[in-house]
N, C-alpha and C positions, 0 to 999 in steps of 0.2 A: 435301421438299415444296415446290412452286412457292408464290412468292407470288400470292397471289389478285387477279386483274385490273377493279377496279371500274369496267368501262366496255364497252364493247362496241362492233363495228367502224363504224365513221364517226363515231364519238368522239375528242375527244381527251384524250391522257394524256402524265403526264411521271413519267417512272423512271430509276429510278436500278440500276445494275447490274456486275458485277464484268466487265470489261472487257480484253484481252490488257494490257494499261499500267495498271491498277488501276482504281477505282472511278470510274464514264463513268455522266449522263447523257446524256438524252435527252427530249425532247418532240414530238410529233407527231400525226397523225389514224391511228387504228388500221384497217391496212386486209388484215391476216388475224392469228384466234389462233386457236390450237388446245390440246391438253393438252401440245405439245412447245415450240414456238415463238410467238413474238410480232413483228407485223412492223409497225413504225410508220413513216410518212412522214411528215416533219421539211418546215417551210415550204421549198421550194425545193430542196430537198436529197434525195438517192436515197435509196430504201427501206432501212431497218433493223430488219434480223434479229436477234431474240437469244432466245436460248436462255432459255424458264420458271426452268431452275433459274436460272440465274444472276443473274434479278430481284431485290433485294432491298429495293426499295420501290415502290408504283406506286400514283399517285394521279389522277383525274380533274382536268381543268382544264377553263375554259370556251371554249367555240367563240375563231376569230378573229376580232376586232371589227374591222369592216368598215369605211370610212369613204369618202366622194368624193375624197379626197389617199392611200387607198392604194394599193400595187401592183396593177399590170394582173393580175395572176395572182390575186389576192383574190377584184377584183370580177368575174371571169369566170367563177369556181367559183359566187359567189354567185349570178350569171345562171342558171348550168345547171341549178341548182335548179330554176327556174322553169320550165324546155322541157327536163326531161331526156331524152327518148326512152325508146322498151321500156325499152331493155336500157341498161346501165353496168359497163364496166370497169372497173379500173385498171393502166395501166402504168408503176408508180410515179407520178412527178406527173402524166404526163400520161391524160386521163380519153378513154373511147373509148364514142362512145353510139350507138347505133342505133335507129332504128324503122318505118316505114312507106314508107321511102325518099322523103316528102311534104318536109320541111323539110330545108334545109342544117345547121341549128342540132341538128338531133337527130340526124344521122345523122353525123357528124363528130367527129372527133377533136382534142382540144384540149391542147394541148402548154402544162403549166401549172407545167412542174418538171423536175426530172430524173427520165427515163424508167427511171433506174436500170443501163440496157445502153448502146453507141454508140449515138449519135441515128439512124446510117445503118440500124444493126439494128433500133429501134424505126421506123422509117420503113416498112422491109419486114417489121415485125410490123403494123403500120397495114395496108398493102397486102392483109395473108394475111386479117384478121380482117373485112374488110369483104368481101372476097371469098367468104370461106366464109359470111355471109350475101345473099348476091345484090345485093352493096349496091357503088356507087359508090364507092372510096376518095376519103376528104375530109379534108381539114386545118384547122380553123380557127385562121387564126395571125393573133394578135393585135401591132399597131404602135403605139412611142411616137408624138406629136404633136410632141415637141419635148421640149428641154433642161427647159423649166420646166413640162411636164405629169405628170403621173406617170408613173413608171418601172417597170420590172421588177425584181422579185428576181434573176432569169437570163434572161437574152437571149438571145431564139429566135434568133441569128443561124446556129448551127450548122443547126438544123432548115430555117432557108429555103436555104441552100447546099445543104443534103439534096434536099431536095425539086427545087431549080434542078436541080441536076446528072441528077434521073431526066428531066427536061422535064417536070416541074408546072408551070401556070400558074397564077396567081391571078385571081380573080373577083368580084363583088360587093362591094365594098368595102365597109361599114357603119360608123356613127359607134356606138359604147357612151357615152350623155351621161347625166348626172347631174345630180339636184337636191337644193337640202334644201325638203322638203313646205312645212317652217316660215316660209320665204321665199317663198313661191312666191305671186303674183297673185292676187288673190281676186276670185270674181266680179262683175264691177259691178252687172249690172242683175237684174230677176226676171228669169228664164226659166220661158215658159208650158208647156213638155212636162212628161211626168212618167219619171222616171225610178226604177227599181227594179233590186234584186241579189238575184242567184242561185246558189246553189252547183253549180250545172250550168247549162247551156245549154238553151234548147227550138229548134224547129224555123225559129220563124221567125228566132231568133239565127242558125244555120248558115248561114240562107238568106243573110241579109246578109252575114255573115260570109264566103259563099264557099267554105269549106272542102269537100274530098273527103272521102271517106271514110280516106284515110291518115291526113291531114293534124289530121282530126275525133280520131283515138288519138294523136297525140303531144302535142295540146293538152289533152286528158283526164290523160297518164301524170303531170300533176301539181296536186295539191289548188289550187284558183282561186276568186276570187269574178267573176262575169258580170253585166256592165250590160246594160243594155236601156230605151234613149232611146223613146218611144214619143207619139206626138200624141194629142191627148184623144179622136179616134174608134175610136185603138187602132193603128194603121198606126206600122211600126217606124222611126225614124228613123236612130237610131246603136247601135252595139254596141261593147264593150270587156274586154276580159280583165286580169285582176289575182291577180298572184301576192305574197305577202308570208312572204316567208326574213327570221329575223330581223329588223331595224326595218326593212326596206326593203320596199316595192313593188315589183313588176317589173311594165309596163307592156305590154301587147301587145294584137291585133287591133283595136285602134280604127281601126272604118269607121262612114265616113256614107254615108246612102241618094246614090246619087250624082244623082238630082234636087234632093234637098236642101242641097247642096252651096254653100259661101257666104255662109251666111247664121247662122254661129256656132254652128251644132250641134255639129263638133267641138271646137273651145274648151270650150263648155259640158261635152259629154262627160269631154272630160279635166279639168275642176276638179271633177266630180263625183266621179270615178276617186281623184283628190286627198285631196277632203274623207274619200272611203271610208277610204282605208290610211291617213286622221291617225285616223280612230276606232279602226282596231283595232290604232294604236300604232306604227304606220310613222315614220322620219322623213326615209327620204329615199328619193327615187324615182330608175330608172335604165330607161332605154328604149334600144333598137337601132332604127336608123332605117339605110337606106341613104342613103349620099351621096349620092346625087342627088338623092334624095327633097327636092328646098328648100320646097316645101309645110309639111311635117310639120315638117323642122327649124324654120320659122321660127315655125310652133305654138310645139312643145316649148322653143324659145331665148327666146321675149315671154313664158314662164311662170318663165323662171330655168333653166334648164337647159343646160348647157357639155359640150364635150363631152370624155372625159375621155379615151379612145381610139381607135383606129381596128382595125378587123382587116377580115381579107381569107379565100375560101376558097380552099386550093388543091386541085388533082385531076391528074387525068394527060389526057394531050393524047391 
């Protein structure tokens, strides 16, 4: 009789188990069981099989505690929480999402671990799987800053040699920057708008917002709380999305009416967004901003906000 597995797959667990070299743990996110096998992914490290019977202890542990000084491969998983797409893989570490073909971020493959196979094989399993969705192949690979920002558990450097040698190029560069909420700027003055949160969106959000109708299901495919900045006749000022994985926030869609523009609506938006994820226990916030974007960044960096990585997408030419 196997021993009985107290967890279930996107959980994690640490077992102990009788091993070709004798008794071997293991700790990792369970990412398939059945009544034969057990297959957990160990931080960093390629997927592990083993055999039910051979369990001989298995216990639940809790998530990984996430932090602004840990690994790039941490706080990336924790992102995708927040913009998963439809659909989610896994090949071995690295996670493979799909959906609307509207966003980079959902339809991309994120290379967070060992894929478990040669990176060249998972490269051209990336290739097959987006294809046979009618989808663009995409990579999102993420870059240190430097010696003294945070690092990787495993350096995609094999992966972007991969990808170089098919003639991928890279795209969009974006900054991944961080805060802790508890530091962050508090608003000075009154602000006369009123503002309110929604567990969904309405119409005149989208409006602002912009989004298609793609773009409208990949921002859906994950539970949010939704601002909605609005002047006292009712006329929509600014809008903002909020996800909250664990104590963090994830920040997205903050737009201003682009007549409105200049005159502090966004500021005020985002300490709103702020004040929200400290109430329901947040305590640090993490936004993707494109590099260029210096508008935004210089928002997000006068609130306390660094940025903590870089990634880029790649695709085929």
């Amino acid at each position: 009789m196997s021993t009985p597995v107290p967890a279930q797959p996107g959980e994690r667990l640490a077992i102990r188990y009788a091993g070709p070299s004798g008794p071997t743990e293991g700790v990792g996110e369970i990412v398939a069981l059945d009544d034969v096998t057990l297959t957990l992914l160990p931080d960093g490290a390629a997927p592990l099989t083993v055999p039910r019977a051979a369990i001989t202890a298995a216990r639940a542990v809790p998530a990984r505690v996430v932090r602004p000084a840990s690994p790039i491969e941490d706080l990336e998983m924790l992102a995708a929480r927040g913009w998963p797409g439809a659909e989610q893989v896994r090949l071995g570490g690295w996670l493979l999402r799909a959906g609307s073909g509207a966003s980079r971020r959902a339809n991309s493959a994120l290379p967070a671990g060992d894929p478990g196979l040669p990176v060249a094989a998972a490269v051209d399993r990336v290739q097959e799987w987006y294809a046979e969705r009618g989808l663009r192949p995409c990579v999102q690979l993420p870059e240190t800053l430097g010696p003294r920002a945070p690092g990787f558990r495993r350096p995609p450097d094999a992966v972007t040699a991969a990808l170089t040698e098919r003639g991928w190029a890279s795209e969009a560069p974006t900054l991944m920057l961080v805060g802790d909420i508890r530091r962050m700027a508090p608003r000075a003055t009154t602000y006369p708008l009123r503002a309110a949160w929604a567990d969904a969106p309405d119409e005149p959000w989208w409006q602002l917002d912009g989004s298609d109708a793609g773009r409208r299901a990949e921002a859906l495919a994950a539970p949010a709380r939704y601002l909605t900045v609005r002047e006292q006749a009712g006329g929509v000022v600014a809008v903002g999305r909020m996800t909250v994985p664990a104590d963090w926030c994830g920040l997205t869609n903050l737009v201003v009416q682009p007549g409105k523009r200049g005159h502090g609506h966004g500021r005020w938006a985002l300490e709103a967004m702020l004040a929200e994820a400290a109430r329901l226990g947040a305590r640090f916030a993490y936004l993707q901003v494109l590099e260029e974007n210096t508008v935004a960044r210089a928002l997000y960096e006068t609130h306390g906000c660094t940025a903590h990585h870089r990634y880029r997408y790649w695709a085929p030419q």
